[in-house]
C-alpha positions in Angstrom: -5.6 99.0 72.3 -6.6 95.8 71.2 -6.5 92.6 73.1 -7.5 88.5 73.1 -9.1 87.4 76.4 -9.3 83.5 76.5 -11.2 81.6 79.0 -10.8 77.6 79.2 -13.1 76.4 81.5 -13.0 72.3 81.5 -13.5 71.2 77.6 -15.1 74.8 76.5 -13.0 77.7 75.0 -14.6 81.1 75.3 -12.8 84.0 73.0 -12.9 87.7 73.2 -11.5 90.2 71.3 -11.5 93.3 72.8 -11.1 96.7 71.2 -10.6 100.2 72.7 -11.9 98.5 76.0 -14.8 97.1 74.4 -16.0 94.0 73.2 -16.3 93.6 69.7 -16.5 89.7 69.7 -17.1 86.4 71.0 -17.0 83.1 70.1 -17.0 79.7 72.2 -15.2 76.3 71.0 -15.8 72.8 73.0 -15.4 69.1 71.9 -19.1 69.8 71.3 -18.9 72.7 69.2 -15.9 72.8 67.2 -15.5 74.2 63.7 -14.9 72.5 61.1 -14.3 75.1 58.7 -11.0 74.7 56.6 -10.5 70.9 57.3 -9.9 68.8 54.4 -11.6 65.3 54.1 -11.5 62.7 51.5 -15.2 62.4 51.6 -17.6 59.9 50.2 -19.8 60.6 47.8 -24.0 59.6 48.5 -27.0 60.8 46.3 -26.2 62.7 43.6 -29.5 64.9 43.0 -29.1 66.6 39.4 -32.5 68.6 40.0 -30.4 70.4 42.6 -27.1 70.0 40.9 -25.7 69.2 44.3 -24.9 66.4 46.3 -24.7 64.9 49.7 -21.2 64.1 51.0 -20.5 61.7 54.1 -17.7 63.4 56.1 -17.4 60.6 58.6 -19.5 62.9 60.8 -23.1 63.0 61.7 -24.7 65.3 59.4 -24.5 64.5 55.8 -22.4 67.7 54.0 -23.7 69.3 50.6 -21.6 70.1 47.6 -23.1 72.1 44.7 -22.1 71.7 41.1 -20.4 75.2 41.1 -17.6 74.1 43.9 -17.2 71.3 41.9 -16.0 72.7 38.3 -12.8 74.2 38.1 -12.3 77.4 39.7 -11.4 79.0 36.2 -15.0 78.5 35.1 -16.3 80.3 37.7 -14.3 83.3 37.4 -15.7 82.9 33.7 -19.4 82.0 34.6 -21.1 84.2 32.3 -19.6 81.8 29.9 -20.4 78.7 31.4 -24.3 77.6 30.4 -25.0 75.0 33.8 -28.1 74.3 32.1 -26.1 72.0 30.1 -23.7 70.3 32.7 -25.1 67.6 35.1 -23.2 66.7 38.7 -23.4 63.0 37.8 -20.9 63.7 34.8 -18.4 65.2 37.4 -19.0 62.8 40.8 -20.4 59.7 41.3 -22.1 58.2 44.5 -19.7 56.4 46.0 -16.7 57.5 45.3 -14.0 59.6 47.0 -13.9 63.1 46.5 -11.6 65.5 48.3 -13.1 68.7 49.6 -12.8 71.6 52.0 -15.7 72.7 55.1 -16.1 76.0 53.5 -19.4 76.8 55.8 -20.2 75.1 59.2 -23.9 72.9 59.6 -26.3 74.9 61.1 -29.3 73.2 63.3 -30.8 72.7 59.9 -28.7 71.9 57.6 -25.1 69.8 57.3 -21.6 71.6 56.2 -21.0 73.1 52.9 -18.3 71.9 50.9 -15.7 73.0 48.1 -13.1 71.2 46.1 -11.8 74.8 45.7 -8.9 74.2 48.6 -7.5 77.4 50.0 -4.9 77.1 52.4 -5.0 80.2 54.5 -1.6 81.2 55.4 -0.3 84.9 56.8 -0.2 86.7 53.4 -1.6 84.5 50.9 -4.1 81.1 50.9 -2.4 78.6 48.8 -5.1 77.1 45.8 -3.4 74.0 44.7 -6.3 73.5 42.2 -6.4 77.3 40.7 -3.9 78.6 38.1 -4.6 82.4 38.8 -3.8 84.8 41.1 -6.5 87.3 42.6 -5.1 90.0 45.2 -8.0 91.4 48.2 -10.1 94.1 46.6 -9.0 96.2 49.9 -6.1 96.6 48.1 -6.7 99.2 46.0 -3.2 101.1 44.8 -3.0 99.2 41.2 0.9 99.3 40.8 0.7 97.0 44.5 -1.8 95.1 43.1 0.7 94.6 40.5 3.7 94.1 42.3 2.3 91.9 44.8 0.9 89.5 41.9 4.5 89.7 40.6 6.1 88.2 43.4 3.5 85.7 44.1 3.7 84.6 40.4 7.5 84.1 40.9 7.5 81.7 44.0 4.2 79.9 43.3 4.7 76.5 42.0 3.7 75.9 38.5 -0.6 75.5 37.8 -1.4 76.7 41.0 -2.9 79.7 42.3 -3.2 82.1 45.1 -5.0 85.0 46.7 -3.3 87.7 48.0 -4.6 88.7 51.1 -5.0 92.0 52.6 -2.1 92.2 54.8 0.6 91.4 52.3 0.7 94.9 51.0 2.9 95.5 54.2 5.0 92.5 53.9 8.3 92.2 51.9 9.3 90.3 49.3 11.0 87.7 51.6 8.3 87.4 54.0 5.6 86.2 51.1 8.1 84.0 49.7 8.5 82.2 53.1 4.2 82.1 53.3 4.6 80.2 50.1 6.6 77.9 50.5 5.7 76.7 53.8 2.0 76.4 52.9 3.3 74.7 50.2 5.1 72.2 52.0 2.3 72.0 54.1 -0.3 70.8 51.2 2.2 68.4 50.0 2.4 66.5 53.2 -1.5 66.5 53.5 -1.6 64.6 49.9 0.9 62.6 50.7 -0.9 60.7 53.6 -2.0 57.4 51.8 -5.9 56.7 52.4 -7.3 53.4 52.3 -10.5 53.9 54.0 -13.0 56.9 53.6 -14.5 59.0 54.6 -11.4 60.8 56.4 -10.4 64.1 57.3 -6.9 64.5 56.0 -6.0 68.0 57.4 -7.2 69.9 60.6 -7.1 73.5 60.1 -6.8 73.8 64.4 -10.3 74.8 64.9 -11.4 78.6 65.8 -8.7 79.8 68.1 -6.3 79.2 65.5 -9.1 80.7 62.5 -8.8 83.8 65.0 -5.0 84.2 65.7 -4.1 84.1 62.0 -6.8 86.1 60.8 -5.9 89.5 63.9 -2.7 89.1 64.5 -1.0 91.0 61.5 -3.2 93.7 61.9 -1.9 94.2 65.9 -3.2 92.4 68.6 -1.1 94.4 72.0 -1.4 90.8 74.4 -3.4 87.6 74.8 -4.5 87.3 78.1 -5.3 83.4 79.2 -6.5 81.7 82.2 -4.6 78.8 81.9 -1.2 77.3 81.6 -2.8 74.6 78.3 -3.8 77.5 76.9 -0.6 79.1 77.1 1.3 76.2 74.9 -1.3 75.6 72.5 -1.1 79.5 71.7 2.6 79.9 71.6 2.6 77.2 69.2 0.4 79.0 66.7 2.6 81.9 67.1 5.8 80.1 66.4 3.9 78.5 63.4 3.2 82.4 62.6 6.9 83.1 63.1 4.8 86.4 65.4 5.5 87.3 69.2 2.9 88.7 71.4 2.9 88.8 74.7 1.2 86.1 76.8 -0.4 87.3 80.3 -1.4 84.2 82.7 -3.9 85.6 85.2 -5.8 84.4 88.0 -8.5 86.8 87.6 -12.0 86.0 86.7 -11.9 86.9 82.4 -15.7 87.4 82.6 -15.2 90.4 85.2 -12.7 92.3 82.9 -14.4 95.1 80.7 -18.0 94.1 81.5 -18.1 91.0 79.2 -20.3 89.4 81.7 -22.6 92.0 81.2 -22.0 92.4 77.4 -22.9 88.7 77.3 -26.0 89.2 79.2 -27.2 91.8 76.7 -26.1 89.6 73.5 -29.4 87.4 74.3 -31.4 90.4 74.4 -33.3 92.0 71.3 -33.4 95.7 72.6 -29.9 97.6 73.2 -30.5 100.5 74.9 -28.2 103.7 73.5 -26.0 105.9 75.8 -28.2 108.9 75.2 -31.7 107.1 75.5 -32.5 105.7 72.2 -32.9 102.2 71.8 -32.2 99.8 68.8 -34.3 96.1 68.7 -32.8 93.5 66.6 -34.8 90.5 65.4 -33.4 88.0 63.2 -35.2 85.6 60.9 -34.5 82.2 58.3 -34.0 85.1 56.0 -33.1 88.0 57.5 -32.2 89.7 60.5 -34.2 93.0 60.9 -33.0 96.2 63.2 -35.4 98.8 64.1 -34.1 101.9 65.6 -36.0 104.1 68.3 -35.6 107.6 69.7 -37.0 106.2 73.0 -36.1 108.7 75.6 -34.1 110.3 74.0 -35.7 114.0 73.3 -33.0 116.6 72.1 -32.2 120.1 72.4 -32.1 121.0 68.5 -34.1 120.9 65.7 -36.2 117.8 65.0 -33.7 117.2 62.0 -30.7 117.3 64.0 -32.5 115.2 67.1 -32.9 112.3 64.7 -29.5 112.1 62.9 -27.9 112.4 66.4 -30.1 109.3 67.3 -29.8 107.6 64.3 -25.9 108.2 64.0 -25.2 106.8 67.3 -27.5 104.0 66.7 -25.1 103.1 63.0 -22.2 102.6 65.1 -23.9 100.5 68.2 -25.1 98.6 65.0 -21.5 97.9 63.2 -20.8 97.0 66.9 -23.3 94.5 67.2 -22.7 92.7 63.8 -19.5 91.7 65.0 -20.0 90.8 68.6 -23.4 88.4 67.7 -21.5 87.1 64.4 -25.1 87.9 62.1 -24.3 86.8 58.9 -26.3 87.2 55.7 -28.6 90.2 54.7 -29.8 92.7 57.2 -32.7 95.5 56.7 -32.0 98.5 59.0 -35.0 100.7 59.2 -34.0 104.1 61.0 -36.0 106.7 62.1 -37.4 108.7 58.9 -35.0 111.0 57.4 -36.3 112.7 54.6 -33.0 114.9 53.6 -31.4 112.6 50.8 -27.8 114.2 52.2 -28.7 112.9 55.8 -28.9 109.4 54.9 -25.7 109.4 52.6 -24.0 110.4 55.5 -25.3 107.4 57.4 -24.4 105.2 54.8 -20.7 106.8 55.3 -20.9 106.5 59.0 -21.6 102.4 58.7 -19.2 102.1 55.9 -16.4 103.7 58.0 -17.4 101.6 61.2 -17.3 98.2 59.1 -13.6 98.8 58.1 -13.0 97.4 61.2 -14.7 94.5 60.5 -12.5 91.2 59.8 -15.9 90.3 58.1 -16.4 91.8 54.3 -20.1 93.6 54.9 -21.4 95.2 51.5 -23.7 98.7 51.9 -26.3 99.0 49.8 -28.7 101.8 49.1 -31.5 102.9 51.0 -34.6 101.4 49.2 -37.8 103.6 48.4 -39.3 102.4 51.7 -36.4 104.1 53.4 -34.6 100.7 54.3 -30.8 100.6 54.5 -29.5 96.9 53.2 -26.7 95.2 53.7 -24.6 91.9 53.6 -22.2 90.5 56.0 -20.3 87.4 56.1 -20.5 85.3 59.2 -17.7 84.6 60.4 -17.3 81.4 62.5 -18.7 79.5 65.6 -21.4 81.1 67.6 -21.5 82.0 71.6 -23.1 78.9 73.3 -24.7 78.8 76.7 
């Protein structure tokens, strides 16, 4: 069972999906806080730093954006980047400050630094994201059966206008042949229209990809979303619309329930702002995150066990892999994460908590990579973030 619980409550937005009656995540969008991610501007180019081989962009908004060298050279190149010497290249042979450039928010600022940009533009529809500026086609490495990698670049290839590109996304290798050529051509039709807005003055934003209730419908609802539950009749029109746009029908229940009540998210919420999670059967896990890194300890706490000590900490230490994969998802943490468990000095044991997280992140929307556990007994990984954060 897997459900959207939307809040509006005056300007704010709150956003949680809910899976197997838990929460899973959480997000909050307000005239404040809105994301800019996937909005096109034609942006403005100021100081062009070839130490860095970046530059600062003015978006029109109040932090400055940054562009690096490698979002600015053609996307083939980077594909190819073993072959491509940047010690050679400078950014002032490719951009110039003051000029127009038109780019894509491919990162939201943080409270430290400004939006990062692309010229790379991928138009995210329901089975593919349209590059107008690519000429390949790259299908979802979750795809794994090659004669449907095959087919699906096949059919892509055939309705894709000539020079351009396209990834095929995950979800495509469900859809028919009619249902990707429809995708295309309507994000197609889309991109035209955005380039054929005349601009006299910049900087400008050009396209507005809808902001991160829109970012979340498209990226769930193929893979099943049973209703959206809203708390208002606004919200109610502004979601249908995306659906038509989707050419998808779920159903819509208005209710004059408090949201926050349902499932425990007010409590869930409570415990998001806390670093120790306590476990069901005593354990407790702290998370602590850093500029770098964010660090999760886990600890038997009270939990003692009836077994051998062997068996006592893999039962601790497997419940506290999927609390972890939980938590990932419902806090956002993006970047690298160190997950020191309780000592395990059976090489199987710890491959079978690598398998546990693995399994657990395949319900992530987010691409997480495991690593191995280092000789300090560390497990590593990466995760994307995804969007916005929870405010309070």
């Amino acid at each position: 069972m897997r459900e959207l619980l939307i809040k509006q409550v005056e300007d704010k937005e709150y956003i949680y999906l809910i899976e197997s009656n838990h929460l899973v995540e959480q997000y909050v969008q307000s005239e404040e806080n809105q994301t800019l991610e996937g909005n096109i501007y034609v942006g403005k180019v100021q100081n062009v730093i070839n130490g860095l081989q970046a530059a600062f962009v003015d978006l029109g908004i109040p932090k400055k954006a940054f562009i690096h060298l490698k979002d600015i050279l053609p996307k083939v190149d980077i594909l190819k980047e073993e072959s491509v010497n940047h010690d050679n290249l400078k950014i002032s042979d490719y951009i110039k400050s003051g000029e127009p450039i038109i780019v894509e928010v491919k990162r939201d600022s943080t409270e430290s630094k400004g939006p990062r940009l692309s010229t790379h533009i991928n138009f995210k529809g329901r089975f593919i994201a349209y590059m107008p500026n690519a000429t390949f086609i790259t299908v979802s490495q979750k795809i794994t059966d090659p004669k449907k990698r095959e087919e699906l670049t096949n059919i892509v290839k055939k309705y894709l206008p000539k020079g351009t590109g396209a990834i095929v996304r995950t979800i495509a290798e469900s859809a028919t042949e009619e249902q990707i050529k429809a995708d295309i051509e309507y994000l197609v039709k889309r991109w035209n229209k955005v380039t054929s807005q005349e601009v006299t003055k910049f900087p400008k934003q050009i396209y507005d990809a809808g902001g991160m209730l829109r970012k979340i419908i498209v990226d769930i609802i193929d893979y099943g979303i049973d209703k959206i539950v809203i708390n208002s009749k606004s919200l109610e029109k502004k979601i249908k619309s995306i659906l038509e746009e989707l050419n998808m029908t779920v159903p819509i229940e208005l209710t004059k329930e408090d949201i926050d009540e349902m499932y425990d998210i007010k409590k869930e919420m409570e415990l998001i702002e806390k670093r120790k999670i306590w476990l069901d059967n005593g354990a407790f896990i702290t998370i602590e995150k850093t500029e770098a890194l964010t660090v999760i300890d886990v600890n038997s706490g009270k939990f003692v066990g009836k077994n051998k000590v062997e068996d006592t900490i893999f039962q601790v230490n497997k419940e506290a892999t999927i609390e972890i994969a939980r938590q990932l998802r419902l806090r956002d943490i993006g970047g690298i994460v160190v997950v020191d468990f309780i000592d395990m000095p059976n090489g199987d044991t710890k491959e079978k908590l690598r398998e546990i997280i693995k399994n657990e992140a395949l319900k992530d929307r987010s691409k997480v990579q495991i690593e191995e556990f280092t000789r300090l007994d560390l497990l590593e990984l990466t995760r994307k973030h995804i969007c916005g954060k929870m405010d309070n």
